[in-house]
PDB file of N, CA, C and O in Angstrom:
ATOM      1  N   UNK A   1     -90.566  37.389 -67.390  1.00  0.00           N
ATOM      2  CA  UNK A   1     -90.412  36.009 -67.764  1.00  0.00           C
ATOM      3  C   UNK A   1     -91.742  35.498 -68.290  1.00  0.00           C
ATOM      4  O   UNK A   1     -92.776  35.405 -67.628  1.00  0.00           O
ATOM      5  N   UNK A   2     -91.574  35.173 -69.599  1.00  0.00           N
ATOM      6  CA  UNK A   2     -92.777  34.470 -70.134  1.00  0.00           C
ATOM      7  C   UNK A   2     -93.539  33.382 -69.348  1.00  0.00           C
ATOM      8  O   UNK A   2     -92.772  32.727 -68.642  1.00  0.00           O
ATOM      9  N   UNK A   3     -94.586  33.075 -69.284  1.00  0.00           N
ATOM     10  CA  UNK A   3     -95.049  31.609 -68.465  1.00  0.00           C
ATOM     11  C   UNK A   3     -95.441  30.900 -69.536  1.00  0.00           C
ATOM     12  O   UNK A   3     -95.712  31.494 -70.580  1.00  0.00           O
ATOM     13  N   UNK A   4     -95.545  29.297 -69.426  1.00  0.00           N
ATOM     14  CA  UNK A   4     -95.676  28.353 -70.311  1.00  0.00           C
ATOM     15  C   UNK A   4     -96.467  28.297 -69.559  1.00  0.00           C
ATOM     16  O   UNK A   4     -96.419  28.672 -68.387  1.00  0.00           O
ATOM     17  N   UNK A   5     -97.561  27.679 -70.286  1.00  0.00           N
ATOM     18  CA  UNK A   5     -98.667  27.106 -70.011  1.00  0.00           C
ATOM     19  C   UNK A   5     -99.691  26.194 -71.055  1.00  0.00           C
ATOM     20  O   UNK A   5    -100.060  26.694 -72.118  1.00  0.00           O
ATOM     21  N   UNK A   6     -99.987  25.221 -70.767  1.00  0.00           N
ATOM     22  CA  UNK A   6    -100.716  23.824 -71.559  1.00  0.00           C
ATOM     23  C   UNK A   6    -101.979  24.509 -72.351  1.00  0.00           C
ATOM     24  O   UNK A   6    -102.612  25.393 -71.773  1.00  0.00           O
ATOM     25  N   UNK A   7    -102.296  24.153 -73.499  1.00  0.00           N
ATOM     26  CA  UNK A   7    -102.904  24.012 -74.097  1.00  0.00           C
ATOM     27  C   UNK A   7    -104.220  23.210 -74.324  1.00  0.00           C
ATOM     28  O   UNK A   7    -105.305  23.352 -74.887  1.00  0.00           O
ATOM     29  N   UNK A   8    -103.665  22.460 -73.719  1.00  0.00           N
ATOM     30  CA  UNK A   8    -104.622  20.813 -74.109  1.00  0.00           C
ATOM     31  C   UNK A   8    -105.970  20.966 -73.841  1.00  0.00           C
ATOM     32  O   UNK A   8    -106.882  20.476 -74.508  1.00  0.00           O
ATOM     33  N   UNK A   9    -106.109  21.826 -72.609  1.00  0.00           N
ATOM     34  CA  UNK A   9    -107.484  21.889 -72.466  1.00  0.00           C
ATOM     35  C   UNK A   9    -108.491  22.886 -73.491  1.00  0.00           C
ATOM     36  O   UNK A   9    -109.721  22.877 -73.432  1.00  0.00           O
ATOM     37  N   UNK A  10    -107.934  23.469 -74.136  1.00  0.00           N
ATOM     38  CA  UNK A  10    -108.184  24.113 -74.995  1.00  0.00           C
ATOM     39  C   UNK A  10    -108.470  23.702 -76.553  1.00  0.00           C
ATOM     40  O   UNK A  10    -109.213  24.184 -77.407  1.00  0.00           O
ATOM     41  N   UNK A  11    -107.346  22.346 -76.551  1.00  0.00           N
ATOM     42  CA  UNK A  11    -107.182  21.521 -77.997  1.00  0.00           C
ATOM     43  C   UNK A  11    -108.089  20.617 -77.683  1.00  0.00           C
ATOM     44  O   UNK A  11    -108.773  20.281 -78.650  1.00  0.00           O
ATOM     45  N   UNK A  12    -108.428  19.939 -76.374  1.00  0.00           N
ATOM     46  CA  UNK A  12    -109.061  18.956 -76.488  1.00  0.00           C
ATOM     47  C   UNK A  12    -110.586  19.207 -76.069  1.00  0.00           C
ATOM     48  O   UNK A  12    -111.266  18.244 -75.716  1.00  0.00           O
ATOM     49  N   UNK A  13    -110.989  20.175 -76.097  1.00  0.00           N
ATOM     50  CA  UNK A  13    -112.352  20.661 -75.663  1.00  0.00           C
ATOM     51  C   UNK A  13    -113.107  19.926 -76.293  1.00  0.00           C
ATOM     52  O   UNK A  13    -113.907  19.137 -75.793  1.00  0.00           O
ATOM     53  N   UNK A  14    -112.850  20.192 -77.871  1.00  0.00           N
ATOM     54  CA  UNK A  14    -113.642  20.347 -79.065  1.00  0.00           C
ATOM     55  C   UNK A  14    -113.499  18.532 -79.582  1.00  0.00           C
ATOM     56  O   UNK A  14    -113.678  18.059 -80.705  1.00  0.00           O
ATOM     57  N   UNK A  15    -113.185  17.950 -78.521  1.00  0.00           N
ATOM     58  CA  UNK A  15    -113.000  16.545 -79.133  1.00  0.00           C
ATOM     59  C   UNK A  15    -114.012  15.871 -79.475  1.00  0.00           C
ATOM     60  O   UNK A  15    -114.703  15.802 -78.460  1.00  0.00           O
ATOM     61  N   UNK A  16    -114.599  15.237 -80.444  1.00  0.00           N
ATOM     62  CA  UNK A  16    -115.895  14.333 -80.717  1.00  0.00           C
ATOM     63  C   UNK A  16    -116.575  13.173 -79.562  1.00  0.00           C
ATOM     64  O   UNK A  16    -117.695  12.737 -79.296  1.00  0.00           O
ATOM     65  N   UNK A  17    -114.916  12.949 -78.987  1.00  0.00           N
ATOM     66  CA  UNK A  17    -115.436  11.590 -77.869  1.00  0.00           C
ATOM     67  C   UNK A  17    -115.520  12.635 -76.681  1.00  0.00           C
ATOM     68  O   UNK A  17    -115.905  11.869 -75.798  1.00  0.00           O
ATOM     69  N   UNK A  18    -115.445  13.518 -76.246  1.00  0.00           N
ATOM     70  CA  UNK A  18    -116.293  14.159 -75.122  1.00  0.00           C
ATOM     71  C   UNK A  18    -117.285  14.007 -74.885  1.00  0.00           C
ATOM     72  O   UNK A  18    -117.593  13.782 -73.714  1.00  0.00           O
ATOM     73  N   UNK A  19    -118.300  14.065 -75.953  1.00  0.00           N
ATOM     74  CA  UNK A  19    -119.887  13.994 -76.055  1.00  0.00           C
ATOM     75  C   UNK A  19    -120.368  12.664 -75.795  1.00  0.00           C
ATOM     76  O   UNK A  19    -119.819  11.621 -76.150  1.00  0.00           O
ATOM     77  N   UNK A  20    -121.427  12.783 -75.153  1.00  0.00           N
ATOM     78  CA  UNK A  20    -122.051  11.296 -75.156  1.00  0.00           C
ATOM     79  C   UNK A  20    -122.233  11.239 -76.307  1.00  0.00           C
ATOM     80  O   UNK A  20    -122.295  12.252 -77.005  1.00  0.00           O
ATOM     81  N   UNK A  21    -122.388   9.757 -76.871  1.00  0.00           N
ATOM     82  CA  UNK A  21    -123.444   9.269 -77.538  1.00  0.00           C
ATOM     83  C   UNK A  21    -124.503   9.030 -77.818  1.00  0.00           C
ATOM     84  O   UNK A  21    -125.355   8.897 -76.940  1.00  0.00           O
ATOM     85  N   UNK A  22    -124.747   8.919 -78.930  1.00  0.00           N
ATOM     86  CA  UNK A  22    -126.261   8.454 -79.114  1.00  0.00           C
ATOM     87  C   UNK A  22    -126.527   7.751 -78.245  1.00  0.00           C
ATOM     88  O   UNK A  22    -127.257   8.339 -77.447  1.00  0.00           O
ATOM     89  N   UNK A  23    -126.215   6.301 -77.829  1.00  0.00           N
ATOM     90  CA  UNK A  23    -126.572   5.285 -77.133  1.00  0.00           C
ATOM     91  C   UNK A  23    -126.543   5.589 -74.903  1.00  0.00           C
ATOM     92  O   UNK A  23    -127.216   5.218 -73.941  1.00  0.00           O
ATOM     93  N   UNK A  24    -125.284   6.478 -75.163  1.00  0.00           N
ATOM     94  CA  UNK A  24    -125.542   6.961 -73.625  1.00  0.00           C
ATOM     95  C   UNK A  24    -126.747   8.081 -73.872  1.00  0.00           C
ATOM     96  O   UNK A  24    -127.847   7.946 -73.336  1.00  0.00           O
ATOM     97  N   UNK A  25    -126.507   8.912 -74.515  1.00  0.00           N
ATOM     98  CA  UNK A  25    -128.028   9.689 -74.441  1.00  0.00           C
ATOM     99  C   UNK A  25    -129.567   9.001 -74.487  1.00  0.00           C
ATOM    100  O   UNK A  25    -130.525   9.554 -73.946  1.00  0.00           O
ATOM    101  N   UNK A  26    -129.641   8.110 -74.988  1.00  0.00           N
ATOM    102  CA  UNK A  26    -130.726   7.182 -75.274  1.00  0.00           C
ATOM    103  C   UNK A  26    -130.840   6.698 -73.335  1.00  0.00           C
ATOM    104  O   UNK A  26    -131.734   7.248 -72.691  1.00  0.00           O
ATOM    105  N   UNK A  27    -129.996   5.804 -72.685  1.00  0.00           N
ATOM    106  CA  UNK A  27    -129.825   5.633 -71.994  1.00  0.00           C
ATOM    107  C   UNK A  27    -130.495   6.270 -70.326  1.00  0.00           C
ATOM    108  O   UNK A  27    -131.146   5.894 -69.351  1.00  0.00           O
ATOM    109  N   UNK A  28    -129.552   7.856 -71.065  1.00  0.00           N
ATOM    110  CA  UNK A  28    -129.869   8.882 -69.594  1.00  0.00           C
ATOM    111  C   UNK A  28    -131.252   8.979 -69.951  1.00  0.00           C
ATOM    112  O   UNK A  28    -131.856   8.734 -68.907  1.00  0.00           O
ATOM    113  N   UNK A  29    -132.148   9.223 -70.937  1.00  0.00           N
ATOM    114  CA  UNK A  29    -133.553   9.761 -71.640  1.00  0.00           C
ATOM    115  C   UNK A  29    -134.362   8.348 -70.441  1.00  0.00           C
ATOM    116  O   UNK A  29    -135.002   8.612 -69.423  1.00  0.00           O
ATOM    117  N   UNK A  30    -134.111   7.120 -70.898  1.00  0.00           N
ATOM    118  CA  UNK A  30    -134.852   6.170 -69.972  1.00  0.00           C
ATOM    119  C   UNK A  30    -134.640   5.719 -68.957  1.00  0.00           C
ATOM    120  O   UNK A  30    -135.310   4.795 -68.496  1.00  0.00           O
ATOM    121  N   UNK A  31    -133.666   6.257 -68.369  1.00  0.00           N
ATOM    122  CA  UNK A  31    -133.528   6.497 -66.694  1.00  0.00           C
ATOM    123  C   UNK A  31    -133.693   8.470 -66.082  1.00  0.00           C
ATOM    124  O   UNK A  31    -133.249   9.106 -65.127  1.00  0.00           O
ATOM    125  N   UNK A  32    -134.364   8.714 -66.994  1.00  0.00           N
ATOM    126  CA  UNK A  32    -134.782  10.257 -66.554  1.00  0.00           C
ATOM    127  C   UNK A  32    -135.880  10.582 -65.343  1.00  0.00           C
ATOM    128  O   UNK A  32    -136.054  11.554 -64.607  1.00  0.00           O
ATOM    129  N   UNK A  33    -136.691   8.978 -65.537  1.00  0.00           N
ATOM    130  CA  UNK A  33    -137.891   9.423 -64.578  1.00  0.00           C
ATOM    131  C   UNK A  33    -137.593   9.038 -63.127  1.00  0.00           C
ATOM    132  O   UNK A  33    -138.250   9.364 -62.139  1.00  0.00           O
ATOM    133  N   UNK A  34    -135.896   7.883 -63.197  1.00  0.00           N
ATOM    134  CA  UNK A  34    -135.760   7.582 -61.422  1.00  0.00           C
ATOM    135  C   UNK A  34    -134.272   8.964 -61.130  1.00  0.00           C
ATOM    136  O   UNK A  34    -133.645   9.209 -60.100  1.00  0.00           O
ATOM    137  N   UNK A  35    -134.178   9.532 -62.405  1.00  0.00           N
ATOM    138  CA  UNK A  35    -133.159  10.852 -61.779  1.00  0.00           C
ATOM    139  C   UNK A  35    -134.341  11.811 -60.966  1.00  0.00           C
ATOM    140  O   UNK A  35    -134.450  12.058 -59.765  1.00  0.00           O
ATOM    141  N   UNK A  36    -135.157  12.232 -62.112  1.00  0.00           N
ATOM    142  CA  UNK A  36    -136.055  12.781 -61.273  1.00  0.00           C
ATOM    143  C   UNK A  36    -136.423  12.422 -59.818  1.00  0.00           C
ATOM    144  O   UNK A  36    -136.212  13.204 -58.891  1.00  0.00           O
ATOM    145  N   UNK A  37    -137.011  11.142 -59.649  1.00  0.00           N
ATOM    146  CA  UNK A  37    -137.279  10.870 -58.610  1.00  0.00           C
ATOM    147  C   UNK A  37    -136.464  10.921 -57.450  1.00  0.00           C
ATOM    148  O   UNK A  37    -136.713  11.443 -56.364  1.00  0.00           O
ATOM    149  N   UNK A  38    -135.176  10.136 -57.933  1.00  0.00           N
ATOM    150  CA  UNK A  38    -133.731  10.548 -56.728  1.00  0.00           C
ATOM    151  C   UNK A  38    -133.747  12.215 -55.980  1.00  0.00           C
ATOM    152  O   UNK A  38    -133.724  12.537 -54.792  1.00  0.00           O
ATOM    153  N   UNK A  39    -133.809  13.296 -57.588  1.00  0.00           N
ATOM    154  CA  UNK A  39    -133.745  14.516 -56.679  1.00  0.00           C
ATOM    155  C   UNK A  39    -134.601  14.794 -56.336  1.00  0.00           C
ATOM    156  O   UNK A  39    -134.553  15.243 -55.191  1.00  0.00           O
ATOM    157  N   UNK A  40    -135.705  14.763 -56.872  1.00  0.00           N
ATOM    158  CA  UNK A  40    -136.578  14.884 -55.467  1.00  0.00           C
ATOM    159  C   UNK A  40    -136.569  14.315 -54.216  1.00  0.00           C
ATOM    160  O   UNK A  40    -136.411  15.188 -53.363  1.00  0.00           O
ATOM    161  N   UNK A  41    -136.673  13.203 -53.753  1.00  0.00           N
ATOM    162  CA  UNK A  41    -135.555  12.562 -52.627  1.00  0.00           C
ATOM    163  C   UNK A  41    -134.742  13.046 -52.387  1.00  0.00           C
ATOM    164  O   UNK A  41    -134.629  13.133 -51.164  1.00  0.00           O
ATOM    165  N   UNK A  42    -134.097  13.420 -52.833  1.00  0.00           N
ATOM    166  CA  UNK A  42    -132.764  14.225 -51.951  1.00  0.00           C
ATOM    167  C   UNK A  42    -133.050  15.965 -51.342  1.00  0.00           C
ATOM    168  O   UNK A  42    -132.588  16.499 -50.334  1.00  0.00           O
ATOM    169  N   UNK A  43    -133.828  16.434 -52.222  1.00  0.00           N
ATOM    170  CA  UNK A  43    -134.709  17.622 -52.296  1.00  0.00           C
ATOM    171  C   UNK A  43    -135.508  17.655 -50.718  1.00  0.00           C
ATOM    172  O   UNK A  43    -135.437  18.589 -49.920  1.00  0.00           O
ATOM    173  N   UNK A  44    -136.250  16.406 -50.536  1.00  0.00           N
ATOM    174  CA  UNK A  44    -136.972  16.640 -49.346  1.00  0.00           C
ATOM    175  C   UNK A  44    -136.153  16.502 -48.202  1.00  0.00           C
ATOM    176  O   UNK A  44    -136.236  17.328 -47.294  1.00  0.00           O
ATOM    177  N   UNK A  45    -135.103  15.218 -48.131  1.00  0.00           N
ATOM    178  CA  UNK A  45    -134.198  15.176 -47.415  1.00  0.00           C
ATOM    179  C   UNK A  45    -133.205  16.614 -46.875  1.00  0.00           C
ATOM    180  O   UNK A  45    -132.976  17.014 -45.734  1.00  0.00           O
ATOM    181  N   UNK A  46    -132.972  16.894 -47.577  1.00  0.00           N
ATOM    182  CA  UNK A  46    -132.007  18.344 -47.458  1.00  0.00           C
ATOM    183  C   UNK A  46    -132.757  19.405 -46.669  1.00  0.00           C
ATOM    184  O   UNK A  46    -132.292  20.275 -45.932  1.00  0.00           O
ATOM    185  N   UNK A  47    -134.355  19.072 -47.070  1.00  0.00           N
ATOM    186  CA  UNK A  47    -135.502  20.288 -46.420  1.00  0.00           C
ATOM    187  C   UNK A  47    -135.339  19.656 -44.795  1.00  0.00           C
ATOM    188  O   UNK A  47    -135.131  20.452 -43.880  1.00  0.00           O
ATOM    189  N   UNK A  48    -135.398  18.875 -44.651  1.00  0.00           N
ATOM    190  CA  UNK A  48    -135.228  18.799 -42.933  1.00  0.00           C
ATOM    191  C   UNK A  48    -133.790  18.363 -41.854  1.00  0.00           C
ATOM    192  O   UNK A  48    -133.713  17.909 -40.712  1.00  0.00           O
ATOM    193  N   UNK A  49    -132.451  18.905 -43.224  1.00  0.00           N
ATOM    194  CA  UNK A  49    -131.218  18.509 -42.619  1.00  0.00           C
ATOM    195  C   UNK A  49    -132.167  19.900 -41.388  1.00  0.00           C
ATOM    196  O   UNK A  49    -133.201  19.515 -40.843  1.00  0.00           O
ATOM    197  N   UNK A  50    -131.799  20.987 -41.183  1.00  0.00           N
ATOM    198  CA  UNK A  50    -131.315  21.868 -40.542  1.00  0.00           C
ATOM    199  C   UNK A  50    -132.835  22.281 -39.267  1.00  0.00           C
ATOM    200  O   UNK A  50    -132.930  23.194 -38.446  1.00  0.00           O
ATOM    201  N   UNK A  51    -133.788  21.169 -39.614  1.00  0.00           N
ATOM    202  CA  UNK A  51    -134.605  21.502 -38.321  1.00  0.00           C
ATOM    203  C   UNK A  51    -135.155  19.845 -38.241  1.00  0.00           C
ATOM    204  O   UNK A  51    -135.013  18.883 -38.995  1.00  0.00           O
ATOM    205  N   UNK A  52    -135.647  19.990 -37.310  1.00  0.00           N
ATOM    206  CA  UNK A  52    -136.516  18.582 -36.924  1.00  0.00           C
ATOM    207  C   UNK A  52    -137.380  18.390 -37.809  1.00  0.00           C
ATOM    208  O   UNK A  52    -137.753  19.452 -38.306  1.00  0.00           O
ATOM    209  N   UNK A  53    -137.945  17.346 -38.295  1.00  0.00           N
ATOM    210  CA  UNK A  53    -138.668  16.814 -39.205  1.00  0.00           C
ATOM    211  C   UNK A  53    -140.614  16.674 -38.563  1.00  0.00           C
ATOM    212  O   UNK A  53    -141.167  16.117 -37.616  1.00  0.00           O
ATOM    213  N   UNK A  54    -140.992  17.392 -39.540  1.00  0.00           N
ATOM    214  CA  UNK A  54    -142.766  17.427 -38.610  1.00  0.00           C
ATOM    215  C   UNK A  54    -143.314  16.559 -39.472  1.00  0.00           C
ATOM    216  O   UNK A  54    -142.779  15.840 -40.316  1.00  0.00           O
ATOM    217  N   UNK A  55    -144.076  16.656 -39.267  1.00  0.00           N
ATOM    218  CA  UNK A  55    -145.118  15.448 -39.886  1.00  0.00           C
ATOM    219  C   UNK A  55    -145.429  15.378 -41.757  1.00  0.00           C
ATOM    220  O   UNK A  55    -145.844  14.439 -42.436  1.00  0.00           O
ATOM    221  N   UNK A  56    -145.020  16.803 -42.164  1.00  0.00           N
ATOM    222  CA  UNK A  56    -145.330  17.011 -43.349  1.00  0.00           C
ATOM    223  C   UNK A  56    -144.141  16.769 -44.150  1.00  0.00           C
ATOM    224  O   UNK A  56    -144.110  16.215 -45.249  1.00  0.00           O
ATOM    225  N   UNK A  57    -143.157  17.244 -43.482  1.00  0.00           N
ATOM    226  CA  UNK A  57    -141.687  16.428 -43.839  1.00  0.00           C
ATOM    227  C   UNK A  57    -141.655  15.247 -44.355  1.00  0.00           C
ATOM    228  O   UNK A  57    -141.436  14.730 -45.451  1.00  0.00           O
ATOM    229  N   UNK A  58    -142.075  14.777 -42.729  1.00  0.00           N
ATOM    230  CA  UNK A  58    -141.634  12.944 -42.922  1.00  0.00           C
ATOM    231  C   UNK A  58    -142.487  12.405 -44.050  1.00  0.00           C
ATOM    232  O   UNK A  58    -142.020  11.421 -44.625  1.00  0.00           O
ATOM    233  N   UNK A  59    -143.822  12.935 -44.535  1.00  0.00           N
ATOM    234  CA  UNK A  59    -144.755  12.247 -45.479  1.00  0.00           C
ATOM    235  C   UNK A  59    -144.426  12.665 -47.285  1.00  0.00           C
ATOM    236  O   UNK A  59    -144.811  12.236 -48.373  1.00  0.00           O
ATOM    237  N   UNK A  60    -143.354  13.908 -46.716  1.00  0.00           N
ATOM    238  CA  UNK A  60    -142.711  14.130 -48.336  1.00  0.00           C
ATOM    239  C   UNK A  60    -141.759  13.207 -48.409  1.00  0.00           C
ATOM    240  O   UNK A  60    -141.697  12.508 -49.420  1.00  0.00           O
ATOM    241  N   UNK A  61    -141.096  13.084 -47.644  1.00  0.00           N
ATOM    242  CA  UNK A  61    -139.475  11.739 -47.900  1.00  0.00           C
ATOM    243  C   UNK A  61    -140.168  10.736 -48.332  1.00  0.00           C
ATOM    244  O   UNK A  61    -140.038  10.217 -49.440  1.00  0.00           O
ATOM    245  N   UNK A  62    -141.153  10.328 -47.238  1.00  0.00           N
ATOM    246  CA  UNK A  62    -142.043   8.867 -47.651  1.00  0.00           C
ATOM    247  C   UNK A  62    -142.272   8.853 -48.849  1.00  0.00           C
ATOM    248  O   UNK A  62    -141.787   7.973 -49.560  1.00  0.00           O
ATOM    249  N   UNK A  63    -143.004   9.754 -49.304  1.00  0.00           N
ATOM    250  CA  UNK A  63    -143.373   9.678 -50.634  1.00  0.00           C
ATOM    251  C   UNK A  63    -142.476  10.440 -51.709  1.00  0.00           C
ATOM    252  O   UNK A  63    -143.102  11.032 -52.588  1.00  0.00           O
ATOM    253  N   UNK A  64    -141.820  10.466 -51.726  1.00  0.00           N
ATOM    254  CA  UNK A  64    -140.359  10.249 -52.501  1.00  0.00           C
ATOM    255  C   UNK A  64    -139.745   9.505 -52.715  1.00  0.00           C
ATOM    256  O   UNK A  64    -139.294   9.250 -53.832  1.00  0.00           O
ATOM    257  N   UNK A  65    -139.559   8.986 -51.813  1.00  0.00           N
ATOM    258  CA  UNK A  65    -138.890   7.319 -51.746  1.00  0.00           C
ATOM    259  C   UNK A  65    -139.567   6.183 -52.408  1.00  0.00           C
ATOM    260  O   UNK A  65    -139.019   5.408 -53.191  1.00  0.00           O
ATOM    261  N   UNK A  66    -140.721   6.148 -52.055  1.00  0.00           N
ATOM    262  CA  UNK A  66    -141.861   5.870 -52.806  1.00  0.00           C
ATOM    263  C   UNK A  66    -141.600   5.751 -54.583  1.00  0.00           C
ATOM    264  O   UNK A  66    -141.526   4.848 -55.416  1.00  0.00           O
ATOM    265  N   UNK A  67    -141.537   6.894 -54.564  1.00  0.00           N
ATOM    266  CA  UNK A  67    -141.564   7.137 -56.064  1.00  0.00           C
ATOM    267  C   UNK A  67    -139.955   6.852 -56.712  1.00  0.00           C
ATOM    268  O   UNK A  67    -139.777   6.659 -57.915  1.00  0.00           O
ATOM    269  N   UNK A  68    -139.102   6.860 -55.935  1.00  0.00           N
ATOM    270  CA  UNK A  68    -137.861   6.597 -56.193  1.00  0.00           C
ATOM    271  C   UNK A  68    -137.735   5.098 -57.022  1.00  0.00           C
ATOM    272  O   UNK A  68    -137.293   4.779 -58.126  1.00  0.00           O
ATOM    273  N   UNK A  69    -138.680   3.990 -55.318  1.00  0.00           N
ATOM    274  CA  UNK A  69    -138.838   2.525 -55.549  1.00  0.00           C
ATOM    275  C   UNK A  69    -140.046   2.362 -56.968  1.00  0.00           C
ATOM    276  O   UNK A  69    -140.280   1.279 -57.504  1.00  0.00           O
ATOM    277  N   UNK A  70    -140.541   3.368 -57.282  1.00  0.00           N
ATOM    278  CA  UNK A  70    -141.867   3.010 -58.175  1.00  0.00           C
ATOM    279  C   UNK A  70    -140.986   3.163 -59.704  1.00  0.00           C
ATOM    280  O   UNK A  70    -141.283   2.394 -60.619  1.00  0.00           O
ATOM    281  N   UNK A  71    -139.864   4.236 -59.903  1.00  0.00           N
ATOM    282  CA  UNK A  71    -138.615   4.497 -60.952  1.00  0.00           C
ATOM    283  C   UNK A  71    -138.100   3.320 -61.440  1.00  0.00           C
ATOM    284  O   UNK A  71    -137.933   2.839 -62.561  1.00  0.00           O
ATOM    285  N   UNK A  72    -137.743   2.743 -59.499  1.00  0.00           N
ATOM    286  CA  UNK A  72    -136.518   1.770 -60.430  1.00  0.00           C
ATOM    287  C   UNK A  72    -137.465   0.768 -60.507  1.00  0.00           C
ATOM    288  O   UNK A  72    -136.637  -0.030 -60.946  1.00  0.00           O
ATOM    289  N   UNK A  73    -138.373   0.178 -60.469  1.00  0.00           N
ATOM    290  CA  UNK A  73    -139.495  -1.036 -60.624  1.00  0.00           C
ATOM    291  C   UNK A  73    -139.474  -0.888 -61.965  1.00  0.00           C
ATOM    292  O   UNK A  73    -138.978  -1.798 -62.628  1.00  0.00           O
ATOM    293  N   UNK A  74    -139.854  -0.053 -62.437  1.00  0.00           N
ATOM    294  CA  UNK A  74    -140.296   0.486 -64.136  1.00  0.00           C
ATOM    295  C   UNK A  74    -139.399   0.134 -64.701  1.00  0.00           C
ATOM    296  O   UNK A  74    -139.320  -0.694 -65.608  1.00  0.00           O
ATOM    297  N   UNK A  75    -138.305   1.000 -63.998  1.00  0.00           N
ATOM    298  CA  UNK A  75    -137.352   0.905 -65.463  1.00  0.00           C
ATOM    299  C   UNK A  75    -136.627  -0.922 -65.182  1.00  0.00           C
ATOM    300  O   UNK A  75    -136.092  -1.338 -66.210  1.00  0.00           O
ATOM    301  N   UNK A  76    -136.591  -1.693 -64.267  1.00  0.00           N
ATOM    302  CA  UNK A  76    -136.000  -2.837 -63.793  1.00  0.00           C
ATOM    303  C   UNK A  76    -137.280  -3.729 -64.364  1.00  0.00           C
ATOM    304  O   UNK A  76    -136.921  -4.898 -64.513  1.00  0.00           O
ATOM    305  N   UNK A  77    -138.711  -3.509 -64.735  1.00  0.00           N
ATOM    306  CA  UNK A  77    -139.500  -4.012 -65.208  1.00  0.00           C
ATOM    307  C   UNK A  77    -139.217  -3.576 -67.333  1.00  0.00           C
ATOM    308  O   UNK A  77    -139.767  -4.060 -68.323  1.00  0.00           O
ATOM    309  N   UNK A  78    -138.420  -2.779 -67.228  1.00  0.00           N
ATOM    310  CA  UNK A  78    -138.856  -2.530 -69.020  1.00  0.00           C
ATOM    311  C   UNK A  78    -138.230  -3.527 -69.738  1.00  0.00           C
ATOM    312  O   UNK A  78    -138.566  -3.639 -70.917  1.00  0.00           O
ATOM    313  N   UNK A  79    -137.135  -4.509 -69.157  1.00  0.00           N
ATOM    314  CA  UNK A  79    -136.373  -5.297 -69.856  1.00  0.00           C
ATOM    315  C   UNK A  79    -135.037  -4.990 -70.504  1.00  0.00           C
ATOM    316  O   UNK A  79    -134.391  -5.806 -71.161  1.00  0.00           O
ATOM    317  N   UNK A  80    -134.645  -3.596 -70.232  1.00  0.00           N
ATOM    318  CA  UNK A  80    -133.526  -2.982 -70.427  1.00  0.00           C
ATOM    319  C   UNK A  80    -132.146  -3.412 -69.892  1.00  0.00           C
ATOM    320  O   UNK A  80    -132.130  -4.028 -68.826  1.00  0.00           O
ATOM    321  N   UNK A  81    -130.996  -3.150 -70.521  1.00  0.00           N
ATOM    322  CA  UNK A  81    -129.705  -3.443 -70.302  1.00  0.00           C
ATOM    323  C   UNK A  81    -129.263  -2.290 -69.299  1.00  0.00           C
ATOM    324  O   UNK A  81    -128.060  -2.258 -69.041  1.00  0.00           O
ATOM    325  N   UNK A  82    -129.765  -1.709 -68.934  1.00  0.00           N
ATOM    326  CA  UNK A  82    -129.622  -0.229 -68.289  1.00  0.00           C
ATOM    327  C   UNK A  82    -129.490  -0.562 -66.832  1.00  0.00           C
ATOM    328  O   UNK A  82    -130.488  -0.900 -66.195  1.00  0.00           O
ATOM    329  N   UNK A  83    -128.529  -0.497 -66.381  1.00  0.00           N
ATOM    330  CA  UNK A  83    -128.125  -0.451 -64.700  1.00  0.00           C
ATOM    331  C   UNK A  83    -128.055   1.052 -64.002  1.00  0.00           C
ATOM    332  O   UNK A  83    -127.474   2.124 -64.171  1.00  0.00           O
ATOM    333  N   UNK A  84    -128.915   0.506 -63.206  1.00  0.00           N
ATOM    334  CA  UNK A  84    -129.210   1.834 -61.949  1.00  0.00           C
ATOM    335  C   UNK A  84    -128.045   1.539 -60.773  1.00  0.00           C
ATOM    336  O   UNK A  84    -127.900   0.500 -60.129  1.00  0.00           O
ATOM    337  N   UNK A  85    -127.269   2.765 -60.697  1.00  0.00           N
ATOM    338  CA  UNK A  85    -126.366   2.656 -59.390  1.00  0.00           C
ATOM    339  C   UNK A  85    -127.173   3.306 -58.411  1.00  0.00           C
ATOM    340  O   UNK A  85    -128.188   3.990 -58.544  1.00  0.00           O
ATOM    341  N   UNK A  86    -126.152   2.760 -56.812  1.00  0.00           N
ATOM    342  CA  UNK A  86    -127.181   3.503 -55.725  1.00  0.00           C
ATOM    343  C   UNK A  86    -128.040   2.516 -55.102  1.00  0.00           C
ATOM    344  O   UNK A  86    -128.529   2.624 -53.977  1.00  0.00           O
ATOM    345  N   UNK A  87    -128.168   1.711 -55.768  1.00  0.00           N
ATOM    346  CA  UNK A  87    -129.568   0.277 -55.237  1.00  0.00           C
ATOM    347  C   UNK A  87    -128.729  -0.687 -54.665  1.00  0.00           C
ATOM    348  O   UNK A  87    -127.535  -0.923 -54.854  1.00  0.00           O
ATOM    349  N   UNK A  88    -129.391  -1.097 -54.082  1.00  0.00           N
ATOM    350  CA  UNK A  88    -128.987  -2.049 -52.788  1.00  0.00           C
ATOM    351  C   UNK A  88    -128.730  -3.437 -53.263  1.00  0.00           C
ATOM    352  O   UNK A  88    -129.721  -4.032 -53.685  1.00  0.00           O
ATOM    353  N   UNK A  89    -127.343  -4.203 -53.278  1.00  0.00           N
ATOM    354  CA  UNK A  89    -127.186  -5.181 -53.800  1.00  0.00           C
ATOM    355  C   UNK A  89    -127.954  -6.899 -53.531  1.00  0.00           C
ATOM    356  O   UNK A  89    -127.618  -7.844 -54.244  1.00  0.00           O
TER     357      UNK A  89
END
């Protein structure tokens, strides 16, 4: 017995509106430096899910976070239309 099976994902791969845009690419480019910063934050965080946190730990999160709050200052200081999710209302 033959199987049917969809296409679409196949027809619609190649679609033009898949791709960002210029204007979302522009976008992700000037919120690149608080992505960065997030994973790193999350990076140090993850380093002390699975043991207790020592002193060198806790001063990488700190200063991650740090730099997280120093991201969104910048980019919340550039005058941009650009909304950061994740921040505290």
């Amino acid at each position: 017995m033959p199987y049917i099976v969809t296409v679409q994902d196949a027809v619609t791969a190649f679609e033009p509106w898949l791709d960002p845009t210029d204007d979302e690419l522009s976008a992700i480019e000037i919120e690149m430096p608080l992505i960065r910063a997030e994973v790193e934050l999350l990076d140090a965080q993850i380093m002390t899910l699975d043991r207790p946190a020592n002193e060198l730990d806790t001063r990488r999160v700190r200063r991650a976070r740090r730099r997280v709050l120093a991201a969104r200052r910048e980019l919340s200081n550039r005058g941009t239309t650009v909304s950061t999710s994740g921040g505290a209302a």
